[in-house]
C-alpha positions as CSV (number, residue, x, y, z in Angstrom):
1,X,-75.1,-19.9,54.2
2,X,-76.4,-19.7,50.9
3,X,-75.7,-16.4,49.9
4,X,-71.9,-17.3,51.1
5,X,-72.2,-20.3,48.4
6,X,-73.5,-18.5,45.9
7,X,-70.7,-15.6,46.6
8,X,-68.3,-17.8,46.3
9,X,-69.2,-19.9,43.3
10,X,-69.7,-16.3,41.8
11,X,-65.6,-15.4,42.6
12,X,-64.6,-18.7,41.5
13,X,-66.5,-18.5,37.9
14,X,-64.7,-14.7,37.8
15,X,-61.7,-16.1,38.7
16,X,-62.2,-18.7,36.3
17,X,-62.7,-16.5,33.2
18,X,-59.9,-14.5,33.7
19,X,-57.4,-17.4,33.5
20,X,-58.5,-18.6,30.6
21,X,-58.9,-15.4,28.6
22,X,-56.7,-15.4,25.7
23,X,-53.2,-13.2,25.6
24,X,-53.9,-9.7,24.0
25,X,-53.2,-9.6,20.4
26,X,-52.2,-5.8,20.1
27,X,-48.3,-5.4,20.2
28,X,-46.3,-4.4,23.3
29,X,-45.3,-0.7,23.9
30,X,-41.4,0.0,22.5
31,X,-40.1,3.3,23.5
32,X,-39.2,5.7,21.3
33,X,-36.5,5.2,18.5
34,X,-36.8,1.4,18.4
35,X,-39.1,1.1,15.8
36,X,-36.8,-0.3,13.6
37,X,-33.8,-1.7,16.3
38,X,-31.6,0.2,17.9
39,X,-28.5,0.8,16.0
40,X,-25.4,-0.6,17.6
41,X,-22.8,1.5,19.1
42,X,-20.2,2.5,16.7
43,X,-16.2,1.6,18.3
44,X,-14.7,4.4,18.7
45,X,-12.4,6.1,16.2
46,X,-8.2,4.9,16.9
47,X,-5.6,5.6,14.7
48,X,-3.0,3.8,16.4
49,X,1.1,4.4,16.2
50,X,0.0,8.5,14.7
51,X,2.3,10.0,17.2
52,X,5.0,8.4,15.7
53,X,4.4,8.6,12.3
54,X,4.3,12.3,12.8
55,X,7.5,12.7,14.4
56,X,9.2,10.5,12.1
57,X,7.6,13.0,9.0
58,X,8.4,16.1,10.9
59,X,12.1,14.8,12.1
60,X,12.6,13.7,8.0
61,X,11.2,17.5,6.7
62,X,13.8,18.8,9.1
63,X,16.7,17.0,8.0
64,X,15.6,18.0,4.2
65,X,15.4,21.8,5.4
66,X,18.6,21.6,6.6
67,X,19.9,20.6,3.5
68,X,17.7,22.1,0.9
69,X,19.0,25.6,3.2
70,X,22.6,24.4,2.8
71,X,22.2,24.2,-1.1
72,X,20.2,27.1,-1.7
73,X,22.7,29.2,0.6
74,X,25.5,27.9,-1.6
75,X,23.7,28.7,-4.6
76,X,23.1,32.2,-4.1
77,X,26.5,32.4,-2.6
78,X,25.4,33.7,0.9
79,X,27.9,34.2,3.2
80,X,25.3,34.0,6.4
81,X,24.7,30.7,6.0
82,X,22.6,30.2,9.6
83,X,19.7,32.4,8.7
84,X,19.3,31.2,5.6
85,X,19.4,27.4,6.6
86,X,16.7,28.5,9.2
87,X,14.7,29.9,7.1
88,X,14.5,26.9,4.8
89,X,14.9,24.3,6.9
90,X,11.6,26.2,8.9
91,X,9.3,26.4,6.3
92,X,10.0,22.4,5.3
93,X,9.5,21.4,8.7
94,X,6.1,23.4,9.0
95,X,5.4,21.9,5.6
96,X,6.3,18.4,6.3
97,X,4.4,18.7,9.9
98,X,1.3,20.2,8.7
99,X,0.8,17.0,5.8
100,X,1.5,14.8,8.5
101,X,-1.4,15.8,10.8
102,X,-3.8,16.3,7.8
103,X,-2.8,12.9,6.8
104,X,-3.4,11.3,10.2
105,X,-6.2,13.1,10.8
106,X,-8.2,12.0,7.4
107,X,-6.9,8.5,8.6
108,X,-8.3,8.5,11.6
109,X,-11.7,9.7,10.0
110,X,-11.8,7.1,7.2
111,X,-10.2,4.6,9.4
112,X,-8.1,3.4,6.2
113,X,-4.5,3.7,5.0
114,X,-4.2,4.2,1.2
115,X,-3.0,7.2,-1.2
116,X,-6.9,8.6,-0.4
117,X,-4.8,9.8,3.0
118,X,-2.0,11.4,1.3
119,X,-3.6,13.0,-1.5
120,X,-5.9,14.8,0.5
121,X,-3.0,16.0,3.1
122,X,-1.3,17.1,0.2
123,X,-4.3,18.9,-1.6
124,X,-4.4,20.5,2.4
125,X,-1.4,21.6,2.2
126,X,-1.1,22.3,-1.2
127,X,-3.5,24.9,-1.3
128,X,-2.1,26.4,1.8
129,X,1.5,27.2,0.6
130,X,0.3,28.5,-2.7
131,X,-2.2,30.7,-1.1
132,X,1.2,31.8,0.6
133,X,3.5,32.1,-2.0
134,X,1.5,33.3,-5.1
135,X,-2.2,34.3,-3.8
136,X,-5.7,32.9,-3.1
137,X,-6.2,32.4,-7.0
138,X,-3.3,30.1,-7.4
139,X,-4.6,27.7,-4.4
140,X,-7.2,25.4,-6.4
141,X,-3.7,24.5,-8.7
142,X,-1.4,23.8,-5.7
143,X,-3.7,21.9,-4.0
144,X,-4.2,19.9,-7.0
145,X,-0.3,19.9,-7.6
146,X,0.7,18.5,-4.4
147,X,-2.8,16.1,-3.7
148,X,-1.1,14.5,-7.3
149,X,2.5,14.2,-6.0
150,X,1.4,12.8,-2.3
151,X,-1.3,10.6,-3.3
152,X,1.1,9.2,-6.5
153,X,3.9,8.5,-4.6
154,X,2.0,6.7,-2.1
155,X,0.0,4.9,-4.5
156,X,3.2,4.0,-6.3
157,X,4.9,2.5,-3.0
158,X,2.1,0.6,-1.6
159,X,2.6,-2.9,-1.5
160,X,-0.8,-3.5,-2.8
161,X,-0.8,-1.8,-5.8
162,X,2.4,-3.7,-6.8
163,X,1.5,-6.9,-8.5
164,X,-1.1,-4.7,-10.4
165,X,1.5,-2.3,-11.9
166,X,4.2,-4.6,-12.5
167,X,1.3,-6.4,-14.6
168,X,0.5,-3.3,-16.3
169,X,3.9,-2.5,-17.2
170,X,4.1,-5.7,-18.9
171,X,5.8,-8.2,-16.1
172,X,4.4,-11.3,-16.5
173,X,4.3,-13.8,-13.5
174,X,4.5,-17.8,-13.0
175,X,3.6,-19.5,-10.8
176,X,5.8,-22.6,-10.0
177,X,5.1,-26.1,-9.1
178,X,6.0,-25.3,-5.5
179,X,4.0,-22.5,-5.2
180,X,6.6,-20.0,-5.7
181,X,5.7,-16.7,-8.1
182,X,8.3,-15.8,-10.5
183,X,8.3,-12.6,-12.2
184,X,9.3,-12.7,-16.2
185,X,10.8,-9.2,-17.4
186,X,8.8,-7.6,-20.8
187,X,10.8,-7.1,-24.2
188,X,11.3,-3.9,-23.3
189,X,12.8,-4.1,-19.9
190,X,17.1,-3.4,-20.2
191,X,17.7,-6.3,-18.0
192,X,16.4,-9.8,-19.5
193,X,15.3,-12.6,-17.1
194,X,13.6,-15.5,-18.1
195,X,11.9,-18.4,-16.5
196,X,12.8,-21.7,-15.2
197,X,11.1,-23.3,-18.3
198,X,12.3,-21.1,-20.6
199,X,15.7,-21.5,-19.2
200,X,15.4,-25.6,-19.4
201,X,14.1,-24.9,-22.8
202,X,17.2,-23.2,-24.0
203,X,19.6,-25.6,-22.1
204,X,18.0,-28.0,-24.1
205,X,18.1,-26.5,-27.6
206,X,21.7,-25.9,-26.9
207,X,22.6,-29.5,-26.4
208,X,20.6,-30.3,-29.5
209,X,22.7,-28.2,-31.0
210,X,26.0,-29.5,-29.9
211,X,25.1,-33.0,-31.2
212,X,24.4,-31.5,-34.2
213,X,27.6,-30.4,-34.4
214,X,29.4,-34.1,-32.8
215,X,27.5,-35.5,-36.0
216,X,29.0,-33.2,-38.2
217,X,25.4,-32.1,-39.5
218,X,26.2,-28.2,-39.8
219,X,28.4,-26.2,-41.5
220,X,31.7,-25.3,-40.2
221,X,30.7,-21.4,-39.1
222,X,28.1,-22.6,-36.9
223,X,30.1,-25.1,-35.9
224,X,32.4,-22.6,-34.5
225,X,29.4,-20.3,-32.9
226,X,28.8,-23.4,-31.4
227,X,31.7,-24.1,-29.9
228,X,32.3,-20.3,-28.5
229,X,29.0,-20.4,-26.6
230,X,29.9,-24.2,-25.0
231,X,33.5,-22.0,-24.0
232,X,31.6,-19.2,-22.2
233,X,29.2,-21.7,-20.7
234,X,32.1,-23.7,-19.0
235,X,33.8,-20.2,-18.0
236,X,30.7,-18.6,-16.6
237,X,30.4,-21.9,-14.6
238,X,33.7,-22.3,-13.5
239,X,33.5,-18.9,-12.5
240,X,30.5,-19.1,-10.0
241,X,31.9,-22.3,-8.7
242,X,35.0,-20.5,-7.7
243,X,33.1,-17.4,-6.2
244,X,30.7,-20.3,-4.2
245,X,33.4,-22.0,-2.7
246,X,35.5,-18.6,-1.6
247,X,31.8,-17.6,-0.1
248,X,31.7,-21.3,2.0
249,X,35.8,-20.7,3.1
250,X,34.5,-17.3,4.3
């Protein structure tokens, strides 16, 4: 019996110890590669709406193939017209086609829309036709030629770059009380359009003037420069009332 005892006092001391051993301090095993984390899963590359865009590049070359043929079979005064239309009209399309895809396909890789896209299509295809036309020592030039014409035009027409260049070319822009911007034309610029302050600005001057006048306090030439800008005034308003109230009868 007391063999059993001591037996048993002897599990529960064991049992005892192992309970309130402290946690082990050495860190837990991680499997290889996630050291560091495990990187998350990149999305998959889309390039949505490319089908299209093709089409609509490769249905656009065509039509300019058809009629860059027609003039160039006029010019040289060819009376087959069709195979020379073909021919032309061919090698646009194929052209046209081939900058499309390249310019998808860089798209799809940078997962970006911006001249980047076009410039390299057009270096792409660039340096294909003049490979082509005039040799494998002219294709570093017509890539460059075309990468410049593709990615400037597209630079040129994004709606981003707008604000920027209009600033750069000396446009100046206002922003109005309501929030509203308004774009003020350089000196330079043919057409001249100022702003709503500057407009009040010279409506006021010009009624300043006219009192001057009423008071007699100028000469009798600007008196009469005076009076021939108050007569167009009153025309050119009478004038766009008349054209307002034929557009609110129509």
């Amino acid at each position: 019996m007391g063999v059993f005892s001591r037996a048993k006092a002897a599990t529960s001391t064991t049992s005892t110890t192992e309970e309130s051993a402290p946690p082990s301090s050495s860190p837990p095993v991680l499997p290889p590669g996630s050291l560091f984390g495990r990187p998350p899963p990149r999305p998959p590359l889309r390039n949505p709406g490319w089908r299209e865009r093709v089409a609509e590049h490769t249905g656009m070359s065509f039509a300019a193939g058809l009629a860059s043929g027609a003039g160039y079979a006029l010019y040289t005064e060819r009376l087959d017209f069709a195979p020379a239309i073909a021919a032309v009209a061919g090698n646009v399309t194929l052209v046209g086609c081939s900058f499309a895809c390249a310019k998808e396909a860089t798209r799809l890789v940078r997962q970006k829309d911006d001249w980047v896209n076009s410039f390299t299509g057009g270096a792409l295809v660039g340096s294909a036709c003049a490979t082509a036309w005039r040799g494998r020592p002219y294709s570093p030039a017509g890539a460059l030629a075309f990468g410049a014409v593709a990615g400037g035009t597209h630079f040129l027409f994004d709606p981003s770059n707008t604000e920027w260049l209009c600033k750069v070319a000396g446009f100046r822009s206002i922003t109005k009380p309501d929030g509203e911007v308004d774009w003020v034309t350089p000196a330079w610029f043919p057409i001249r359009r100022v702003s709503d302050d500057e407009l009040e600005g010279n409506e006021i001057e010009f009624q300043m003037r006219v009192a001057a006048v009423l008071d007699g306090r100028v000469d009798a030439k600007e008196a009469e420069r005076v009076r021939a800008e108050y007569r167009s005034r009153r025309a050119r308003e009478k004038a766009r009332r008349a054209g307002k109230a034929r557009g609110e009868e129509k």
